[in-house]
C-alpha positions in Angstrom: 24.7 -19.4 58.0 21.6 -20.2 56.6 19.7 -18.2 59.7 22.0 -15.1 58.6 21.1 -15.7 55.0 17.3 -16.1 55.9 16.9 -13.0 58.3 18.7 -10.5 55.2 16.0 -11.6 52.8 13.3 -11.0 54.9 15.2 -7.4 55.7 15.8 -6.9 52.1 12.3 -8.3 50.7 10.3 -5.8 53.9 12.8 -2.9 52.6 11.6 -3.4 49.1 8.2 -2.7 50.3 8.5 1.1 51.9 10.2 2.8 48.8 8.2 5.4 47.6 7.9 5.7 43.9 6.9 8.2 41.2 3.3 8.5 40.2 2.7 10.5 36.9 0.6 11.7 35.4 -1.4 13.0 38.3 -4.6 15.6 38.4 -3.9 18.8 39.7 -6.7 20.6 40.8 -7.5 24.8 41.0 -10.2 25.6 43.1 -10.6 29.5 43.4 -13.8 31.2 45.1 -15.5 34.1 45.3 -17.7 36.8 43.4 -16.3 38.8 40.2 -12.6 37.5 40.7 -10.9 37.3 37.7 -8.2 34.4 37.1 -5.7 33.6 34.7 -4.2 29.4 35.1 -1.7 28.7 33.1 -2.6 25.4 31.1 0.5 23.2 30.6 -1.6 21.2 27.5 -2.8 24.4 25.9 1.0 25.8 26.6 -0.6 29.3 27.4 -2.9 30.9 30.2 -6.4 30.6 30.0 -8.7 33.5 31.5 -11.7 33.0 33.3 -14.5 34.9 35.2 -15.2 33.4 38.2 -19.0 33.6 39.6 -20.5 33.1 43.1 -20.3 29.6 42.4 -16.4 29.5 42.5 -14.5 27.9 39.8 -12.8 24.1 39.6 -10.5 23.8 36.6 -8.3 20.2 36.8 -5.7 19.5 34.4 -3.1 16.0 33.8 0.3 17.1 34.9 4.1 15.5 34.9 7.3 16.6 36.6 8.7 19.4 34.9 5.3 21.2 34.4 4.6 24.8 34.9 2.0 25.8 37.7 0.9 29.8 37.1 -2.3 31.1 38.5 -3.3 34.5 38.7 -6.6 35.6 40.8 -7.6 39.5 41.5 -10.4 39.6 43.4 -12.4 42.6 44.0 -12.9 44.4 47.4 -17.2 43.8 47.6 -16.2 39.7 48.0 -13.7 38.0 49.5 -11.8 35.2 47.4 -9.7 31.9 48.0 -7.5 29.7 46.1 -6.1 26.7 46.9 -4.0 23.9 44.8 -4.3 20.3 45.2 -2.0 17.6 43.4 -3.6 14.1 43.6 -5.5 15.4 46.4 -2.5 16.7 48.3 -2.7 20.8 48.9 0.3 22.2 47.6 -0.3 25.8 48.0 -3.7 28.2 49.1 -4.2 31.5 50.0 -6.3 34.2 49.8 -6.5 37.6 47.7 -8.5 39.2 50.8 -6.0 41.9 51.6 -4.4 43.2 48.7 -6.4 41.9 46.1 -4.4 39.5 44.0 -3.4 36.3 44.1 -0.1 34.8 42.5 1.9 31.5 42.5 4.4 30.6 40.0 6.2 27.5 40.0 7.9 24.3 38.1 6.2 21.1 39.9 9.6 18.9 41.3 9.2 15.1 41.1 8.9 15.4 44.7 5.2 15.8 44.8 4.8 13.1 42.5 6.6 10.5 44.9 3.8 8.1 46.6 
């Protein structure tokens, strides 16, 4: 009895130990390259979009960010240059692309406490 009682602890106690969790608030980072794109991010602290010029030197905007938050970046790019965007949330890519073929760039999104889980 006591061996059966021994061995569910340890099963219970190493159980215990792979559970992921929720991390918040994490960083979520927009980088966006390119030359004369213009972008629009959405800044959930501001609670509006914020417009920016990007240069040759790309653009890196990061921002503090829960479950439940808004994600909503715009990029049109124009057709001398070719242009990227890509996502990151506490270092994990969520979501990248490229405006290369039509010109614009769009994700639009509500961040689920999925991403936050660690």
């Amino acid at each position: 009895m006591k061996k059966v009682i021994f061995i569910l602890a340890i099963a219970l106690g190493l159980s215990a130990c792979n559970k992921e969790h929720l991390v918040t608030p994490q960083t979520i980072t927009y980088q966006i390259t390119g030359e004369g794109v213009y972008a629009e991010i959405y800044s959930n602290q501001l609670k509006r979009s914020i417009p920016y010029n990007v240069t040759d030197t790309g653009l890196i905007v990061t921002e503090s960010v829960n479950p439940g938050d808004s994600v909503s970046v715009f990029v049109m790019s124009s057709w001398i240059a070719p242009s990227s965007v890509k996502i990151s949330l506490g270092g994990r890519i969520i979501s990248q692309g490229t405006a290369d073929s039509t010109g614009l760039f769009f994700v639009s999104g509500i961040l689920n406490a999925s991403y936050f889980l660690k």
